[in-house]
C-alpha positions as CSV (number, residue, x, y, z in Angstrom):
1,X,40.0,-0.2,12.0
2,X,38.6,-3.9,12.2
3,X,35.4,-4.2,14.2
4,X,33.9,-0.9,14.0
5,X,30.3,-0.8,12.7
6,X,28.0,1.5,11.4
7,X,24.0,1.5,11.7
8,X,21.2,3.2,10.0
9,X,17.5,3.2,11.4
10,X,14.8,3.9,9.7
11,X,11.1,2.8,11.0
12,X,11.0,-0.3,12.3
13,X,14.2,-1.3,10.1
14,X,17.7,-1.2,11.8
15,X,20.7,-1.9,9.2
16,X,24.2,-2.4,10.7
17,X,27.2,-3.1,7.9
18,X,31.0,-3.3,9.2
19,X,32.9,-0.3,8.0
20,X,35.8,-2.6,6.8
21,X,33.2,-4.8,4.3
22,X,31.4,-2.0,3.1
23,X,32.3,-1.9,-0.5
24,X,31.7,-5.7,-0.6
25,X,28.3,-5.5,1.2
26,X,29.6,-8.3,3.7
27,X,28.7,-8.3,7.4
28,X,25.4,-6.6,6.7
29,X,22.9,-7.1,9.2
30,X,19.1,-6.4,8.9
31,X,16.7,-6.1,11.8
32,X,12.8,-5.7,12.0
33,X,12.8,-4.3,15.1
34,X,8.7,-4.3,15.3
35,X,9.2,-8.2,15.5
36,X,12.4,-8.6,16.9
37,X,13.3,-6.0,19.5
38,X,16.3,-8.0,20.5
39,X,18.1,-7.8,17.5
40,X,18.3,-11.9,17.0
41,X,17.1,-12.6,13.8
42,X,19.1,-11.3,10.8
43,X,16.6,-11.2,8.1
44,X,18.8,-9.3,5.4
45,X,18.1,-12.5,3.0
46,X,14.0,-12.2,3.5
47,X,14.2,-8.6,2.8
48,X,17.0,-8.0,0.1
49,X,15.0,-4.8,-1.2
50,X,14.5,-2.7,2.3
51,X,18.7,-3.5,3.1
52,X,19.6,-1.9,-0.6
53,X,17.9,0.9,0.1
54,X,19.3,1.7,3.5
55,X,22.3,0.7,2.6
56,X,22.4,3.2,0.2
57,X,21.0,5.9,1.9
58,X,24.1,4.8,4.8
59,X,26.8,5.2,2.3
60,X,25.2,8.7,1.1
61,X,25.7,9.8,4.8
62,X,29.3,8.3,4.7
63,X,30.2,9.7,1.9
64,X,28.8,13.5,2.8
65,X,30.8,12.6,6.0
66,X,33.8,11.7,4.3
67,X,33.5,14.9,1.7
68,X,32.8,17.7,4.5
69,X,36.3,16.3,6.5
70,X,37.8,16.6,3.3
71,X,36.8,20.4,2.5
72,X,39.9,22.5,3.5
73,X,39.2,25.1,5.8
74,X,41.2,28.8,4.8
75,X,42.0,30.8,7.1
76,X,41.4,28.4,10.2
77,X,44.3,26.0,12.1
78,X,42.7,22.5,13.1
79,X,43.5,22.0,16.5
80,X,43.2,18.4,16.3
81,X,42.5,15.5,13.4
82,X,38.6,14.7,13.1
């Protein structure tokens, strides 16, 4: 699954990680969208602090993604895979 991303907004703050680097916190991006609507400056390095803290509110979401797949359904026959 090379290439897919996943993003998180929160205020002005956009935070976009690749799936594939997420345990290593590699490819993280960090945008200030109040000063940079065009997504062109990365500023995860100025603002180490704000991209923790969405990234760990992202892998929450993941993870409670990843848990609720995982809970087996009784009594129901999945049509398709999710």
């Amino acid at each position: 699954e090379a290439g897919k991303k996943i993003a998180l907004r929160k205020g002005s703050w956009k935070y976009i990680q690749s799936s594939k680097e997420a345990d290593k916190n590699k490819g993280a991006i960090l945008f200030n969208l109040s000063t940079d609507i065009g997504e062109q400056n990365n500023v995860i390095n100025k603002y180490p602090k704000v991209a923790a803290e969405l990234k760990e509110i992202l892998d929450a979401v993941v993870n409670a993604e990843k848990g609720i797949r995982s809970i087996p359904q009784v009594g129901i026959e999945p049509t398709s895979k999710l």
